[in-house]
N, C-alpha and C positions, 0 to 999 in steps of 0.2 A: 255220577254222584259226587258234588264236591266234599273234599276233605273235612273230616271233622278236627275241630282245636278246642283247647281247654286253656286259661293259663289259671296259674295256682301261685298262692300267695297264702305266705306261712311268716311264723316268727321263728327267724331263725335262730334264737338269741338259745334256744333248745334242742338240745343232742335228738330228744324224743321226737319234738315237731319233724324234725329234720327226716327223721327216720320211716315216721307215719305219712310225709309228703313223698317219698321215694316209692311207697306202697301203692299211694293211690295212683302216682304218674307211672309206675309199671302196668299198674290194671286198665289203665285208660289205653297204654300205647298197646297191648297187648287186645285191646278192643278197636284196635283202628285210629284212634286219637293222634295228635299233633300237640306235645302240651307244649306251650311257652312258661317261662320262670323269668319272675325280675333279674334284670342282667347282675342286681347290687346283691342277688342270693342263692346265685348261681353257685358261685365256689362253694359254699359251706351246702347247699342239697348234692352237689356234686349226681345228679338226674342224669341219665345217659339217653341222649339223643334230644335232650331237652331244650328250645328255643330260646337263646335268653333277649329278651325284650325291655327295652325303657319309654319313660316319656309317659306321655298324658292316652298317645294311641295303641299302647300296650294291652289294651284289649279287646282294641277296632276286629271285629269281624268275626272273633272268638262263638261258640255254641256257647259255653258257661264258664263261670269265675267259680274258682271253688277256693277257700277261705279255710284257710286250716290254723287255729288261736283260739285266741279271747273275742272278747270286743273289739277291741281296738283294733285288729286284725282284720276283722269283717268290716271296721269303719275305712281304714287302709285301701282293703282292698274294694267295699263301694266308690273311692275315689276316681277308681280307672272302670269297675263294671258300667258306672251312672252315663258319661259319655258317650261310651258306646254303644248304650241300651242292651246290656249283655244281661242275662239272669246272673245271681249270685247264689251262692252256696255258702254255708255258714257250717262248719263242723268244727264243733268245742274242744279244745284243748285245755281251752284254760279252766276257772271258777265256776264262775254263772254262767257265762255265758249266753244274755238272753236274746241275743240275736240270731243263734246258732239255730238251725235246723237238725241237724243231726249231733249223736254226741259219739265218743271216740268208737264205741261197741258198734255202732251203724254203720261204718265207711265202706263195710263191702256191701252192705242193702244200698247205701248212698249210692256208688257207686253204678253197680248196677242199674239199677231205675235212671242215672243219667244215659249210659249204654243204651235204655231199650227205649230212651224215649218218653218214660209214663209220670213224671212229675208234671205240677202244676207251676203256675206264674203268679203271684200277687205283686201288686205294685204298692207303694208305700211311697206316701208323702212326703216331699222333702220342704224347704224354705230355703228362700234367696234371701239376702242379704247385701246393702250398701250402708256405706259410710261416707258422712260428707263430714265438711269443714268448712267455715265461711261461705258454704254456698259450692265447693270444690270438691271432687270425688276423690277420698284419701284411699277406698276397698272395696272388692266387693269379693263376696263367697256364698258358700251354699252349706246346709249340714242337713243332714239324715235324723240326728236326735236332736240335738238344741244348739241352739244359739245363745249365748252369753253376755251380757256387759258385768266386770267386776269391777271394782274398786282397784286401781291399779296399788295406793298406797296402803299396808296391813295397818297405819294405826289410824286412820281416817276413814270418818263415814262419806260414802257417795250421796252425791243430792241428782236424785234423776226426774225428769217429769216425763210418765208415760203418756202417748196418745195414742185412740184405737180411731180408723179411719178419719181420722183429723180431726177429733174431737179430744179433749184434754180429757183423761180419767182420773188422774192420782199423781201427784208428785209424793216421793219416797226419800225419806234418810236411811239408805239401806245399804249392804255389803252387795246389793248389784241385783238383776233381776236375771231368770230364765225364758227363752221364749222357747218352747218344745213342739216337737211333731207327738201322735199317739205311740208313734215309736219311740220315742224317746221319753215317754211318760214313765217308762221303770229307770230310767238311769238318772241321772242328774236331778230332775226336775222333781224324780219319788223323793230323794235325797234331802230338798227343800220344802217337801210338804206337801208338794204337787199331787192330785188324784191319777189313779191308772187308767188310762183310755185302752179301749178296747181297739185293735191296730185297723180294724174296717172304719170305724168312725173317722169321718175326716173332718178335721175341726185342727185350734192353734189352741196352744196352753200359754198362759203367762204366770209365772211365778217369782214371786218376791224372797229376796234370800235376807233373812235377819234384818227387815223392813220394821225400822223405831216409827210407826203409824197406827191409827186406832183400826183402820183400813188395810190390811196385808192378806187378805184371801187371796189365793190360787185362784184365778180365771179360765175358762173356756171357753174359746172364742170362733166365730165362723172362719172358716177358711179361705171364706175370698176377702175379710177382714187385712187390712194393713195395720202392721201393729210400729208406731214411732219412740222410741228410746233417745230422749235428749237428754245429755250431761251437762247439767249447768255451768253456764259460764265461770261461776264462784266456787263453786268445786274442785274437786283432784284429781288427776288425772285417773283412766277407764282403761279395761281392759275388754276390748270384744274377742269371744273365743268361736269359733265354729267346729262341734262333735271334739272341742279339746284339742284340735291338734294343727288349724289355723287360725295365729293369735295375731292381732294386730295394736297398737298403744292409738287409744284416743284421746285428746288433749280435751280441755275446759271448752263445751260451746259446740261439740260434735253433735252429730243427729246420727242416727241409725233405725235402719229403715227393713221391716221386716216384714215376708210376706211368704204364700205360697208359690212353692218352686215350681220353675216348669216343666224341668224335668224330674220323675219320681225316679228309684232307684225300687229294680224289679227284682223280686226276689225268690227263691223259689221253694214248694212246698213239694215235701215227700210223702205228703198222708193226711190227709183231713184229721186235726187234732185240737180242740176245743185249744183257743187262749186259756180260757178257765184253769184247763187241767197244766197248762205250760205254766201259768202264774201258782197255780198250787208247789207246781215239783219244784219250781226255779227258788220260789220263796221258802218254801219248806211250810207251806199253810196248815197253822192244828183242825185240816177237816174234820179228823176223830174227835178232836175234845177230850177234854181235861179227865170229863167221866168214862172215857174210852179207856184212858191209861190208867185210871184208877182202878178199874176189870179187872185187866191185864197185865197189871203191875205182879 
């Protein structure tokens, strides 16, 4: 039987995290596990017997990513599971948390059900993304929630003309558009106005952020759809961002080029649990109602 591996990726910026990852990689190595820890957070987990690994193949061959945070933390550590085709594990630390699977009270059920085997896999949509310039390839990247162009300068409006498979839709004076996956329909893209996609639906969102047009609806769009983001020539310089944390500067006259990724980033499930009921708990939804509380008050 070959070895089993996990690597674990935490924010180590927290005495707590720090502590709650030492837990989970005791239970794993005490189940036969092999956990690897980024080499950059090794010191501060100080994990005994723990692999420290870097790079882009830090989690080539691994059985599961387990993601101990926020968001941010599970975006992180999709960067190294998606490559590898690893499952990911999302356990809350942080706030909301809406990418997490489990929340901090879970980690020994979490656990376990890795140990034995009995979770599920979904897979979940990503988008690729390039950047051109006079016809020259300036980027290219991938995100999990959204894709971005901003306004690079705060006192200036953007002039952008969207196209959906090479058809012009709408040119905009706005503070920038969102282009999201159904994952990413509660983070960013809720924030701008965007509706919540249900994470089975596979489909592209476009959302306009503080768009001066008679025309600024939220879009939902097919997923084999290319969706194109040109920054006009006359305009200000752009900001394209991917899941917030690959940002690159685009100048006057760029195009960007946004489509469904190839590779999804697979995630994993501990329990058949209605979205419904995740969007109620996460949001805090008045399912009762107003005359609930008036009862009960």
């Amino acid at each position: 039987m070959s070895a089993r591996e996990a690597l674990l990726v935490t924010h180590t910026g927290k005495a707590s995290n720090n502590e709650h990852a030492r837990v989970v990689a005791a239970d794993l190595v005490d189940n036969g596990f092999t956990v690897r820890v980024l080499a950059e957070e090794a010191a501060q987990l100080e994990i005994p017997r723990a692999v420290p690994v870097s790079g882009e193949a830090a989690a080539q061959g691994v059985e599961i990513v387990f993601a101990l945070g926020g968001d941010g933390t599970l975006l992180r550590a999709a960067e190294l599971a998606r490559p590898a085709k690893a499952p990911l594990l999302g356990i809350n630390l942080g706030k909301v948390g809406f990418l997490a699977e489990a929340e901090i009270g879970d980690v020994d059920k979490a656990v376990r059900e890795v140990v034995e085997g009995t979770y599920t896999v979904d897979e979940r949509l990503t988008i690729d993304v390039t950047a051109e310039h006079d016809g020259r390839l300036i980027g290219n990247s991938w995100a999990l929630n959204e894709v971005t162009v901003e306004k690079g300068a705060r006192e200036k409006m953007l002039e952008l003309l969207v196209e959906v498979d090479g058809r012009p839709l709408s040119r905009y004076g706005c503070d920038g558009v969102v282009c999201a996956t159904p994952t990413g329909s509660t983070a960013y893209a809720f924030s701008a106005g965007g509706p919540v996609v249900w994470p089975e639906l596979e489909a592209l969102l476009l959302v306009p952020i503080s768009a001066h047009a008679l025309f600024s609806r939220p879009l939902v769009i097919a997923p084999s759809s290319t969706i194109t983001v040109n920054v006009e020539p006359f305009t200000s310089f752009a900001l394209l961002s991917c899941d917030g944390r690959r940002v690159m500067d685009l100048a006057p006259g760029s195009t960007v080029t946004v489509r469904r990724g190839a590779l999804p980033v697979r995630v994993v499930r501990l329990r058949e649990r209605a979205f419904t009921d995740r969007l109620v708990a996460k949001f805090g939804l008045p399912v009762e109602g107003w005359r609930h509380n008036k009862r009960h008050g």
